[in-house]
C-alpha positions as CSV (number, residue, x, y, z in Angstrom):
1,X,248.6,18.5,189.7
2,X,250.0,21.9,189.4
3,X,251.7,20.6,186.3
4,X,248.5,19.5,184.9
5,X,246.5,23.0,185.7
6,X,249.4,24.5,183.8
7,X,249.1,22.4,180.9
8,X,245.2,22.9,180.2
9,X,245.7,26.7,180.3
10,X,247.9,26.7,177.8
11,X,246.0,24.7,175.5
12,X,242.7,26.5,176.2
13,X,244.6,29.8,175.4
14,X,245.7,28.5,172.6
15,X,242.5,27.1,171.0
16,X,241.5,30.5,171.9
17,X,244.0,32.6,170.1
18,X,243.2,30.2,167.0
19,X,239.8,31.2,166.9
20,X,240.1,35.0,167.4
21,X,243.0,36.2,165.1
22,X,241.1,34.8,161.8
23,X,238.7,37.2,163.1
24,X,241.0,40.0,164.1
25,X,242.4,39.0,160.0
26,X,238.7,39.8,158.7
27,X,237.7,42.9,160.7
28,X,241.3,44.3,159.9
29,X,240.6,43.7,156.1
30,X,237.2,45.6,156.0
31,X,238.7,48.5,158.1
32,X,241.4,48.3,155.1
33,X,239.1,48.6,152.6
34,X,236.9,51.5,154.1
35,X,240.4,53.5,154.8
36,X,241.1,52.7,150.9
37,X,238.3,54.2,150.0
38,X,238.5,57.2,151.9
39,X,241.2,59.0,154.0
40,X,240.3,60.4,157.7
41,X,236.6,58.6,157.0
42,X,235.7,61.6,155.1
43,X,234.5,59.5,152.0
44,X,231.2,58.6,151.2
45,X,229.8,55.7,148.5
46,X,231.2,56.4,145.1
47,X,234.1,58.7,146.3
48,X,237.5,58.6,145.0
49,X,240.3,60.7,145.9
50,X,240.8,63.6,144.8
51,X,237.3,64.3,144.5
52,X,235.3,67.3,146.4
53,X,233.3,66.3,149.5
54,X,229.6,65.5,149.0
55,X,227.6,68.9,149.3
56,X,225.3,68.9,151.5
57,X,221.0,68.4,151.0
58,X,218.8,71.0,150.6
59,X,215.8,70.7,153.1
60,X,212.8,69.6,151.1
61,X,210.0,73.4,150.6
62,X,207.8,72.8,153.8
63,X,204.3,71.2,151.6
64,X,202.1,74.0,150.7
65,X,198.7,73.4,151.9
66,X,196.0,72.6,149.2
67,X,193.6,75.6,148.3
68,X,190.6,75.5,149.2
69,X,187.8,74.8,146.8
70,X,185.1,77.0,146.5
71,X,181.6,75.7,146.4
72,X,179.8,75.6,142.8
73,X,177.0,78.3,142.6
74,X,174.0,76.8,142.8
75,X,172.0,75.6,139.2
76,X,169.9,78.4,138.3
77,X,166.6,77.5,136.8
78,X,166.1,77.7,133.0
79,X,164.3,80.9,132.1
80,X,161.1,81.1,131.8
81,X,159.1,80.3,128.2
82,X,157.5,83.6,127.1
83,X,155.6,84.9,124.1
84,X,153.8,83.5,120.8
85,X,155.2,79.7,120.5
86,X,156.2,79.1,124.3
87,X,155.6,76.1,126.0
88,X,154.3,74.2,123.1
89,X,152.9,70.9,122.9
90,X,156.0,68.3,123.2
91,X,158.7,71.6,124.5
92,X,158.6,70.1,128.1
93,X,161.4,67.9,129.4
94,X,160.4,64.2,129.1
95,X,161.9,61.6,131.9
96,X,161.6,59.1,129.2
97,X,165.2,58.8,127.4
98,X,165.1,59.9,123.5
99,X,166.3,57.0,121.3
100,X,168.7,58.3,119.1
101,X,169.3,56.5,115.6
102,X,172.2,56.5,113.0
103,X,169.1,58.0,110.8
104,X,166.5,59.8,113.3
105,X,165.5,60.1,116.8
106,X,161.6,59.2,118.6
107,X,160.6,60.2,121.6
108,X,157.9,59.5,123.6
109,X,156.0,62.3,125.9
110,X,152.4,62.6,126.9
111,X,149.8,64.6,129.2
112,X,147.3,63.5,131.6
113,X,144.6,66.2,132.8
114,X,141.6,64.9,135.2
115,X,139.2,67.4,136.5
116,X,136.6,67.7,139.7
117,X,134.2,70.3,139.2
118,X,131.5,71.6,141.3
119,X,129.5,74.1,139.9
120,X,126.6,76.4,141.8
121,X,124.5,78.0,139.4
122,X,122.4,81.1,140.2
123,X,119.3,82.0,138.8
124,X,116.5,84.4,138.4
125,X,113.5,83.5,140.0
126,X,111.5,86.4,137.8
127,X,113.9,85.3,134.2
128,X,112.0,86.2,131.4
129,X,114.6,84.5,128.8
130,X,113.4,81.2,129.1
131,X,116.2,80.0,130.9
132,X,115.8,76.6,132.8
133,X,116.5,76.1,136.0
134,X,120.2,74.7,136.2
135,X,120.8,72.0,139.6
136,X,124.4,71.9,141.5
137,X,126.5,70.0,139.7
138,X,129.3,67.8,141.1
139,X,131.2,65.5,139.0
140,X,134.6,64.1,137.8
141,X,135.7,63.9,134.3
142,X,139.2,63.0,132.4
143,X,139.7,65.4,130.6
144,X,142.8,64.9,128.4
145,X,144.7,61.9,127.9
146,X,147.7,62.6,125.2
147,X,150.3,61.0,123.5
148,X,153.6,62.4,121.4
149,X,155.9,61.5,119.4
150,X,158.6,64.1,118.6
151,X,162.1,63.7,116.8
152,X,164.3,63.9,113.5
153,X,164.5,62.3,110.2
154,X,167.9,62.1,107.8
155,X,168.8,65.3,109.7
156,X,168.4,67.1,113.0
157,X,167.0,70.1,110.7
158,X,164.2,68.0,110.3
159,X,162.0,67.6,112.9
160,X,158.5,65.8,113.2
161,X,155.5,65.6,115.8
162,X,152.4,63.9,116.2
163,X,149.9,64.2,119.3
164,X,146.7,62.2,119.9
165,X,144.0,62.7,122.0
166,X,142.4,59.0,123.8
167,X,139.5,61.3,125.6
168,X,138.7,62.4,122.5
169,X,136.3,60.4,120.4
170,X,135.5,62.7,117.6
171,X,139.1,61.4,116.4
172,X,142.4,60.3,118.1
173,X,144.8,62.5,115.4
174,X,145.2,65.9,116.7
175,X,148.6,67.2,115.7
176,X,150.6,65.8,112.9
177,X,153.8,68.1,110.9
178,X,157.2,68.5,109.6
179,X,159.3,71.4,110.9
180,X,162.4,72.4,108.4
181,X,165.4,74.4,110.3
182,X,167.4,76.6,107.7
183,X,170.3,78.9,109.3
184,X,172.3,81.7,108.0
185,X,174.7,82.7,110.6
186,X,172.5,84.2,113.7
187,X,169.2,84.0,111.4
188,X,166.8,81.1,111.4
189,X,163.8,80.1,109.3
190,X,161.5,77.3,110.5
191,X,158.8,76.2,107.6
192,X,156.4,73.9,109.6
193,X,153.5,72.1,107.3
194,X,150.9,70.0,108.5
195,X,148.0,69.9,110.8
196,X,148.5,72.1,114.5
197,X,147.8,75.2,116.1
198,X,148.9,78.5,114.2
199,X,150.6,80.8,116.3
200,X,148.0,83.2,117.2
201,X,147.8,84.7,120.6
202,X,149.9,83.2,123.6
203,X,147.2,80.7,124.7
204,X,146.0,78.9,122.0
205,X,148.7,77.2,120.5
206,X,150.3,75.9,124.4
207,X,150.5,73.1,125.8
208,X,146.8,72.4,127.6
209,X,148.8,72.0,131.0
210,X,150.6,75.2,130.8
211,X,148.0,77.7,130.3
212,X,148.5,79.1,133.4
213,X,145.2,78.4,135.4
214,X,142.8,75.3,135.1
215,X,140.9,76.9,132.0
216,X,141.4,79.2,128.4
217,X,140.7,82.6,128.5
218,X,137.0,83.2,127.9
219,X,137.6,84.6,124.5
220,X,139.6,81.3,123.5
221,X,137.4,78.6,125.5
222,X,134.2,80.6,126.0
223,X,132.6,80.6,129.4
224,X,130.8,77.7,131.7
225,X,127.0,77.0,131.8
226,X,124.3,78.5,129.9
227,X,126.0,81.4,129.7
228,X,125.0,81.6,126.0
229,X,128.9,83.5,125.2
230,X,128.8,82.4,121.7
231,X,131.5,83.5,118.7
232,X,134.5,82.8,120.3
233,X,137.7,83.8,118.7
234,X,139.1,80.5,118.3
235,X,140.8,79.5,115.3
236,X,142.2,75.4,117.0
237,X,143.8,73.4,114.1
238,X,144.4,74.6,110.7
239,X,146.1,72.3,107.6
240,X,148.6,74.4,106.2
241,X,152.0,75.8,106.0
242,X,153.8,78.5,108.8
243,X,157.1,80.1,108.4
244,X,159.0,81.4,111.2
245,X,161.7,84.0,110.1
246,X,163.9,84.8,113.4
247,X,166.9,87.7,112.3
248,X,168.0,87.5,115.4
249,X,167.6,85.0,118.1
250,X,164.8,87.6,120.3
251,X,163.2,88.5,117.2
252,X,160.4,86.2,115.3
253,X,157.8,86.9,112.2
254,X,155.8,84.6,111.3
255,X,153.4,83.8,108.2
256,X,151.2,81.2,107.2
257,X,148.4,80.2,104.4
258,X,145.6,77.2,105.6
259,X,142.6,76.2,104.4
260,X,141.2,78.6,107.0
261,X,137.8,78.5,108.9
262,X,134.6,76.9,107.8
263,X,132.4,79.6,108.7
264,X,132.0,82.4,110.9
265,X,132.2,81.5,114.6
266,X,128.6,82.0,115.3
267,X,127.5,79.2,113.3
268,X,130.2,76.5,113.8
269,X,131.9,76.5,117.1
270,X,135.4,76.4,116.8
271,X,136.0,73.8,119.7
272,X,133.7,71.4,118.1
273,X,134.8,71.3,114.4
274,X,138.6,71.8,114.7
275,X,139.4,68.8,116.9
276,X,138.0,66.8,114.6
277,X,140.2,65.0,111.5
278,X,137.2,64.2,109.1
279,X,134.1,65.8,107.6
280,X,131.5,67.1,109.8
281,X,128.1,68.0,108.6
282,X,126.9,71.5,110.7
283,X,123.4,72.9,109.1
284,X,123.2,70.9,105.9
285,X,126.8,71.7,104.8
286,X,129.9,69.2,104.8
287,X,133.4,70.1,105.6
288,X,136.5,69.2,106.4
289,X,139.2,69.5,108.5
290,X,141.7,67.9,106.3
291,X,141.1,70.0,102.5
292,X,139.4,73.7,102.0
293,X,136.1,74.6,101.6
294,X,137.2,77.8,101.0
295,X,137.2,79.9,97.6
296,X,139.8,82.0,99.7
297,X,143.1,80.4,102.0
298,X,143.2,82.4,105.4
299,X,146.6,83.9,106.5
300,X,148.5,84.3,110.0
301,X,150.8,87.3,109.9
302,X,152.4,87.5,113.6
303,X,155.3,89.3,114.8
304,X,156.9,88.1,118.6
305,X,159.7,90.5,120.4
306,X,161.4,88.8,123.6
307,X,163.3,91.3,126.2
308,X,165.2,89.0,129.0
309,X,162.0,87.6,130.3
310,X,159.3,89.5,129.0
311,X,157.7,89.2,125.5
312,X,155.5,91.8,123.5
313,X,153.6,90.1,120.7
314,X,151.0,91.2,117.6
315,X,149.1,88.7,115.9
316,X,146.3,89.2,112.8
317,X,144.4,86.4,111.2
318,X,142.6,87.0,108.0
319,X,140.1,84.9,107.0
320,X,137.5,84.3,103.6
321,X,134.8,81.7,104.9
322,X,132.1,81.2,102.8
323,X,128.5,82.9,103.6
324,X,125.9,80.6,105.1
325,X,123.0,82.4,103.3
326,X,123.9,81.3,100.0
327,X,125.1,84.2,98.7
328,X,128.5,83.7,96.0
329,X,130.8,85.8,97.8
330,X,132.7,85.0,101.2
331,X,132.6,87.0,104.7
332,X,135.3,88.1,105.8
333,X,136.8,88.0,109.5
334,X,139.7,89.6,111.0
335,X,140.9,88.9,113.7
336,X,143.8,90.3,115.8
337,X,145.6,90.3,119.3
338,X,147.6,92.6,121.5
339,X,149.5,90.9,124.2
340,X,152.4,91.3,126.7
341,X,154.0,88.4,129.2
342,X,156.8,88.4,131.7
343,X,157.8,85.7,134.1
344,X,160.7,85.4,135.5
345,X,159.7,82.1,137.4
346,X,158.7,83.6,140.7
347,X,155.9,86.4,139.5
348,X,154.3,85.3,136.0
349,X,151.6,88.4,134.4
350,X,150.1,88.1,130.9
351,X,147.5,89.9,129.3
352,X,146.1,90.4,126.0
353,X,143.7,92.2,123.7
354,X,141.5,91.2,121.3
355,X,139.4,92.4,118.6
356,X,137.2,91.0,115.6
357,X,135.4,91.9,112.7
358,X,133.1,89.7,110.3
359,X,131.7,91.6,107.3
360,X,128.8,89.2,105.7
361,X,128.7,89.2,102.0
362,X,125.4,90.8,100.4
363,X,123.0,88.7,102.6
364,X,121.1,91.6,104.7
365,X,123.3,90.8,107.5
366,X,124.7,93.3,109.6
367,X,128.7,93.0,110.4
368,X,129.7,92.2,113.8
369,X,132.1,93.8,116.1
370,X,133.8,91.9,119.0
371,X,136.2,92.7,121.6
372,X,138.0,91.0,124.7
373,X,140.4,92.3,127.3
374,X,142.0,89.4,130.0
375,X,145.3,89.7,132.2
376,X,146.3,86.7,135.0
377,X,148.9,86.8,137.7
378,X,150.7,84.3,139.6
379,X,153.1,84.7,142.3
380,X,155.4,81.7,143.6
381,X,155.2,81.3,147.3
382,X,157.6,78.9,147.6
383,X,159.2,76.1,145.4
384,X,155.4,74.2,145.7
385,X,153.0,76.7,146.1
386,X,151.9,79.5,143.9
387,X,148.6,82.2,143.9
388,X,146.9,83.0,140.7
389,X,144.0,85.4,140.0
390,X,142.5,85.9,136.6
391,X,140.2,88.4,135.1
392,X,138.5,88.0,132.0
393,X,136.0,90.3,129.6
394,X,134.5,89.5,126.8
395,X,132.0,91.2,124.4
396,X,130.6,89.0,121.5
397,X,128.7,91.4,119.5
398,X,129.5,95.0,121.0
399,X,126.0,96.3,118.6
400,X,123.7,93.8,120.2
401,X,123.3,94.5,124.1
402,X,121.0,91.6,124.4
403,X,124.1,88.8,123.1
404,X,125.6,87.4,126.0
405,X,128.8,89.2,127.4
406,X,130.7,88.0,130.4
407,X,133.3,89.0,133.0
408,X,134.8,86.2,134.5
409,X,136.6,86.3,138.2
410,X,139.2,83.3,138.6
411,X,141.4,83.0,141.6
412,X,143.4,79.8,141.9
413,X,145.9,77.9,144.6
414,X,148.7,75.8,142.5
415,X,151.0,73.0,143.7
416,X,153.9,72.6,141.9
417,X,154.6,68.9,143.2
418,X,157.0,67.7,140.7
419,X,157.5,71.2,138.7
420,X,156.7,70.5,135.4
421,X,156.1,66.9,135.8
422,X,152.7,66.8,138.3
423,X,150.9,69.8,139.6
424,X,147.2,70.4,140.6
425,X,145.7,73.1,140.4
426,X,142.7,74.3,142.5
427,X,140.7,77.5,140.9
428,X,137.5,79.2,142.0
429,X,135.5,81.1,139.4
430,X,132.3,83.5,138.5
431,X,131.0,84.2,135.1
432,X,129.0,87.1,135.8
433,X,127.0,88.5,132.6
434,X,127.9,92.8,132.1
435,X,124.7,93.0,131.1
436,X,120.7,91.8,131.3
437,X,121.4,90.0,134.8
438,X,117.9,89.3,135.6
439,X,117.6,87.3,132.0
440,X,121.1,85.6,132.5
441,X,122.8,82.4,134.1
442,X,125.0,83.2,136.6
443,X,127.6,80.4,137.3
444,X,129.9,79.9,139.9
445,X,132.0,77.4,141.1
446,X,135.2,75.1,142.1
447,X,137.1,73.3,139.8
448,X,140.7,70.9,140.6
449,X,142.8,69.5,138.2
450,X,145.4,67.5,138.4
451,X,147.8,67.3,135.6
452,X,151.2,65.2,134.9
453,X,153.5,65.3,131.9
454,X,155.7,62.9,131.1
C-alpha cells in the first residue's frame, strides 16, 4: 500500500511539472522580449537603445470658459414718414409677399375705411338765412374700399401703380402712373406721369388712412353739414407729368405741368369732379378729367427740407382755368402752403398755412382772397393708444363777411391695434361758424372709423 501511495505521487507530480514548465517556457519568453526592448524597464513602445527617455506631457490649458453673449439691442422702429410725399398711397408694408419676376414685380395692397357717425346739429330758432332745420343723424357708411397694384417693369428704375376705388361709383380708376428713377451718385430724379395727386401740401396727396385724424383738414375736405364752407383749396387728381429732383437725400424740389383745374373752386367742387375718370357736365360745360380744357397747363413748384424727424415744406400751384362768364381770357388762381411736421413716433405735430388768390378775367367780378391756418397733435400713450386734438380755421372769401368761415375743434382717442395694419380711430368735433352765428349751422358730433391696410 505504501508502495502504491508512493507511486501515484510521483506520477501526479509529474503530470504536473509537464503542464507548468511549457508555461514557465512562455512567460519567460515575453519577459525576454520586454527586457530586449528596454533595459531596467525604462523603455516605452517604439524605444530602442540608445534613444533619450520619453519627455514627459504637458498638462492640457485648464478650458477657458465661453464669453458671455451680450443681448441684441432691441429693433428700433423705422423713423417716422414726414413732409410733402410721406406716407403715400401703396408706401405701407403689405403682409401679402411681392412676386418677383425675371422681368417685373406685382404687388398687391389695399385699404379698408368704414365709418359710424353721429352728428348733433344746432340751430337757430330766430335764423333768418333760410336754413332748415337739420335732425340728429346716426348712421354707418363704408367709406373707402381700395385696391393697389405697385411694382417694376424691365427695371427696378421703373416703377408703376394703380389704385381703385369699389365705394366709389363715379368710377373705379383713381390712380394710375409710371415713376422713372435716374441717379447720379447721391442725387436722384424721379419723373412720375400719369393720373395721381400732385405733391401739394402734406395732406392731400397721403394715404386716406394716415392723415392723422378720421377727417382732411377743413381747407382740404371742407367742413360737415350745411355749413355752406365752399372754395376749398383742393386741387385731388391731376393728368400730368412731376419731377422730383433730390441733390441730396434730405433735400427734394419738385415741378410739374397738368392739365390743371376746370374752374375756379367756387363753381366746381374739387371733391366731386376730380375723382372722377370721365367727362362731367357742371353748369352747361363738359370736361374732363383725362385731357385739358384749358388754354393754359397749371404748374406745381414745391420745395421739401427733412431734419432727422422734422420736415419744413413750401408749396405753390399756379393755375389758368377758364372764366365761367364767357369772357376769352382765363382766371387765374394761386395757391400756396406753408407747413412744418415732426414725429418722432411717440409725439406727432403738423401744421400748415394756406393762402389763395383767383383774379377773374374782365367779367365784373371781384378777385377773391382766401386764407386757412390748422395744426394737430398726437401723443402716444402707449404701444396702442394715442390722444389727438386738431384745430382748424378757415376763411373762404376774407372780403365777404357774410361767406361762410369756420373753426373746427377735433379731439380724438386712436388705437393702434395692429400698428399700421388695423387701427380705429374715435374723434369728437365742432364746426363752429367765426362769424354770423345766429344765420349759421352749427354741427357737432362723433365720428369712429375703423381702418386696415393690407
Amino acid at each position: 500500500m505504501k508502495t502504491t501511495r508512493t507511486m501515484l505521487s510521483m506520477v501526479l507530480c509529474l503530470a504536473l511539472t509537464g503542464w507548468a514548465l511549457p508555461v514557465l517556457a512562455q512567460d519567460g519568453g515575453d519577459k525576454g522580449d520586454g527586457s530586449s526592448s528596454g533595459s531596467g524597464g525604462g523603455g516605452f513602445e517604439g524605444w530602442k537603445e540608445g534613444d533619450p527617455p520619453k519627455p514627459a506631457e504637458e498638462p492640457k490649458p485648464a478650458e477657458q470658459p465661453k464669453p458671455v453673449e451680450e443681448p441684441k439691442p432691441a429693433e428700433q422702429p423705422k423713423p417716422a414718414e414726414v413732409g410733402l410725399g410721406a406716407n403715400a398711397p401703396g408706401s405701407h408694408e403689405s403682409f401679402i409677399p411681392k412676386v418677383d419676376l425675371r422681368y417685373g414685380s406685382v404687388q398687391l395692397m389695399g385699404v379698408f375705411q368704414a365709418l359710424m357717425a353721429s352728428n348733433v346739429w344746432i340751430n337757430d330758432d330766430d335764423a333768418t338765412a333760410g336754413i332748415p332745420d337739420i335732425d340728429n343723424t346716426f348712421t354707418f357708411k363704408l367709406q373707402r374700399a381700395r385696391i393697389m397694384l405697385k411694382g417694376h417693369v424691365a427695371s427696378e428704375n421703373l416703377e408703376y401703380f394703380f389704385q381703385g376705388e369699389a365705394v366709389n361709383t363715379l368710377s373705379f380708376a383713381l390712380d394710375a402712373y409710371l415713376n422713372y428713377k435716374i441717379k447720379f451718385g447721391d442725387q436722384l430724379l424721379q419723373i412720375r406721369a400719369g393720373r395721381f395727386v400732385p405733391d401739394f401740401s402734406f395732406m392731400m396727396p397721403r394715404n386716406t388712412a394716415d392723415l392723422a385724424a378720421i377727417n382732411y383738414p377743413v381747407y382740404i375736405g371742407g367742413a360737415s353739414g350745411n355749413m355752406g364752407v365752399g372754395g376749398v383749396m383742393a386741387l385731388w387728381r391731376q393728368v400730368g407729368l412731376q419731377l422730383t429732383y433730390s441733390p441730396v437725400a434730405d433735400l427734394s424740389v419738385m415741378f410739374g405741368a397738368f392739365n390743371g383745374l376746370f374752374a375756379d373752386p367756387f363753381v366746381v367742387r374739387p371733391a366731386e369732379a376730380y375723382m372722377q375718370a370721365w367727362d362731367i357736365s357742371v353748369n352747361g360745360v363738359t370736361y374732363s378729367s383725362l385731357t385739358d380744357n384749358n388754354k393754359m397747363k397749371d404748374f406745381l413748384l414745391s420745395v421739401n427740407y427733412k431734419l432727422g424727424n422734422a420736415s419744413i415744406a413750401l408749396s405753390n400751384w399756379f393755375s389758368s382755368p377758364p372764366n365761367q362768364n364767357g369772357d376769352e381770357d382765363n382766371d387765374f388762381i394761386y395757391m400756396g402752403v406753408l407747413g412744418g411736421e415732426w414725429n418722432n413716433n411717440k409725439f406727432h405735430v403738423v401744421g400748415e398755412f394756406a393762402c389763395r388768390t383767383i383774379m377773374y378775367a374782365d367779367d365784373g367780378r371781384d378777385n377773391i382772397y382766401s386764407f386757412a391756418l390748422w395744426g394737430h397733435f398726437g401723443y402716444r400713450l402707449t404701444d396702442l393708444l394715442e390722444v389727438v386734438g386738431r384745430l382748424d380755421w378757415f376763411e373762404p372769401n376774407i372780403e365777404d363777411d357774410t361767406n361762410n368761415d369756420v373753426l373746427r375743434l377735433t379731439a380724438g382717442l386712436h388705437l393702434w391695434l395692429e400698428e399700421k395694419h388695423f387701427r380705429v380711430l374715435t374723434n369728437l368735433f365742432w364746426d363752429m361758424p367765426l362769424e354770423n352765428f345766429d344765420d349759421r349751422v352749427v354741427a357737432m358730433g362723433i365720428q369712429v372709423q375703423a381702418a386696415a391696410l393690407w
